[in-house]
N, C-alpha and C positions, 0 to 999 in steps of 0.2 A: 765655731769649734773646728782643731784641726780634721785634716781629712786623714785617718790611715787606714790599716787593711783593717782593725777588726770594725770599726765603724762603717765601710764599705759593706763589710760580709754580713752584719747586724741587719744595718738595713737592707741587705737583698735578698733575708731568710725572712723579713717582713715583708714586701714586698711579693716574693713567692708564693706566700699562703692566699695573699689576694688576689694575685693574677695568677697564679699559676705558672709552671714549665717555662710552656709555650709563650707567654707574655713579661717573663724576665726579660728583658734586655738591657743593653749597657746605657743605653740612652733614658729608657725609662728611669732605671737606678739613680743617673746624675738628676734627674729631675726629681726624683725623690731627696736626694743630699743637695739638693739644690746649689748646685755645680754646673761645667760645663759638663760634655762627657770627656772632651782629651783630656780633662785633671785626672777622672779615672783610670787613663791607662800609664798612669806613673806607678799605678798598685796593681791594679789587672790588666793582662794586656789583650784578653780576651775574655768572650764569653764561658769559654773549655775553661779559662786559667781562674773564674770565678766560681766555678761551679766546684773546681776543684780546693777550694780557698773551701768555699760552702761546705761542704763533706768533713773537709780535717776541722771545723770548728764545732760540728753536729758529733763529730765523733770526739772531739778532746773534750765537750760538756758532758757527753754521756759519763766518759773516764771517769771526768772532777765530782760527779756525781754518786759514784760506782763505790760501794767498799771495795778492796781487795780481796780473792780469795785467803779462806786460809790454809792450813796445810790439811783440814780436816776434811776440805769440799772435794768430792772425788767430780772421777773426770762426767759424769753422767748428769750430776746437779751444778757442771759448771756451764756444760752445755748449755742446755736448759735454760740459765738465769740470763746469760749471756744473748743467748738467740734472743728471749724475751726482753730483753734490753733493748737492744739493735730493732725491731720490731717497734716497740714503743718509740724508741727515737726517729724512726723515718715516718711513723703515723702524727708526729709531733708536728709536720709541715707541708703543706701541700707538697703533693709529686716528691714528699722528700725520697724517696724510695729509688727516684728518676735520677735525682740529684746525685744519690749516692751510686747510683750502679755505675762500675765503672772507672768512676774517679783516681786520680790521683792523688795521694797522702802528700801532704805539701810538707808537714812537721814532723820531725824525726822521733819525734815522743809518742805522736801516735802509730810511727810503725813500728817500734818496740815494744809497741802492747801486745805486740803476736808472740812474743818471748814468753807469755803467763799461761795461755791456750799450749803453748809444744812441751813446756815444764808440766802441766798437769799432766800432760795424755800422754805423755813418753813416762813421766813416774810411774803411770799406770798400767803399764803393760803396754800401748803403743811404740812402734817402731816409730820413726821422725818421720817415714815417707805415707804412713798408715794416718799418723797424727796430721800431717799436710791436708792430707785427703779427708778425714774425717773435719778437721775445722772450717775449710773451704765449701764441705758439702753444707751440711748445717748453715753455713754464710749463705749459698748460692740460693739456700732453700728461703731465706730469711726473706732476702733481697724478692727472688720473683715472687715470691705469695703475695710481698706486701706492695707491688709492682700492681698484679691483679686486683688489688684487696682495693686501692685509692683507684682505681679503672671505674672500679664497679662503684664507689662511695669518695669522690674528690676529698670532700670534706665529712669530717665528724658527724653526722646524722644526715648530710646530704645525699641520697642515693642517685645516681644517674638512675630516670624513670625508664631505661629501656632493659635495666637487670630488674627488676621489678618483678618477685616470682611468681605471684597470678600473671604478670601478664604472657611471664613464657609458657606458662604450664597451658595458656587458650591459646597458643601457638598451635600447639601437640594433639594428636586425637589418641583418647586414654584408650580408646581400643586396640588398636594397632602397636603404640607404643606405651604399652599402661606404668613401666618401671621408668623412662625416661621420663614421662610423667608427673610421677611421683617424685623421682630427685631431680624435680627442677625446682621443688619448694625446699630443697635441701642447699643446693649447689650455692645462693648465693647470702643464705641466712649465716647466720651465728658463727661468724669468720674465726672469733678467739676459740670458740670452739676448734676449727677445722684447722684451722693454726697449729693447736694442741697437739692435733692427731696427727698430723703430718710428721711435725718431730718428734712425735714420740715413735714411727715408724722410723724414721734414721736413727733413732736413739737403738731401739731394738735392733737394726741391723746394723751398728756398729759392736753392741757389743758381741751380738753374733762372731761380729767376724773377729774381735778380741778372742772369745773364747776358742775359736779354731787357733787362732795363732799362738795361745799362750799355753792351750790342753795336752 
């Protein structure tokens, strides 16, 4: 089979999930396509320039996956769908979260998917420099929770045993410290929960700050 980029990038989003980050390398990969590794750098010329291959391909599936909005969805429930997209898509692969932060958009399609984020939220009452802010905050929010979220749980049911909340909570003495205590059996459970509430606190202070600008 020939070798080109989306066959590279396929298999180094496989490859990722079982090694990890840290254990992508270019060498490994050719040994995966069972190649040398200089055929790979006819398509990548680096490990930066694959990782950012990586990213625009996790994000053009999310796209091809995605209805479009319609003119009906306001800006609050686009948010929303959108953050929880982005979100499921970086929990989709080991470190994907790692992968993407960052990166560089290699495909011109998927930077004009920022075109449908500045159309919703400037229809709606956002200015373009308020809408910048508001889709980038939401983003940044997406990225480092889910940064955290594969820290504490690599994989899908796998938890690193040292976030383990009995075991922080026997760290703690509940006398001295009875409420840190107590959320330490909170801090590292029911993350889609904690997820929820996070944006829906940007949610609420975005429209706050709508409603001063537009009152």
């Amino acid at each position: 089979m020939a070798l080109d980029r989306d066959r590279i990038v396929r298999a180094a989003l496989d490859l990722l999930d079982e090694v990890g980050l840290e254990g992508l390398t270019l060498r490994a990969l050719a040994g995966r396509l069972d190649v040398k590794a200089p055929a790979l750098y006819w398509h990548v010329a680096s490990k930066s320039a694959l990782l950012d291959e990586m990213a625009t391909t996790m994000l053009r599936d999310l796209l091809a996956g995605s209805p479009p909005p319609d003119d009906s969805t306001d800006w609050r429930q686009f948010i929303t769908m959108t953050s929880h997209g982005l979100h499921g898509m970086m929990l989709a692969h080991r470190d994907g979260a790692r992968v993407f932060s960052g990166t560089f958009l290699t495909a011109d399609d998927a930077v004009a998917a920022s075109e449908i984020p500045m159309r919703i939220l400037t229809r709606e009452g956002f200015s373009l420099r308020d809408a910048v802010g508001a889709w980038q905050t939401a983003y940044a929010f997406v990225v480092g929770f889910t940064i955290e979220e594969q820290a504490v749980e690599p994989r899908a049911g796998q938890r690193d045993p040292r976030f383990d909340a009995g075991r922080r909570a026997d760290r703690l003495d509940p006398a001295s410290t009875p409420l840190t205590h107590q959320a330490s059996r909170l801090m590292f459970d029911d993350a889609a929960g904690r997820f929820a509430f996070g944006l829906e606190v940007i949610l609420d202070g975005l429209a706050a700050r709508l409603a001063r600008s537009t009152g």
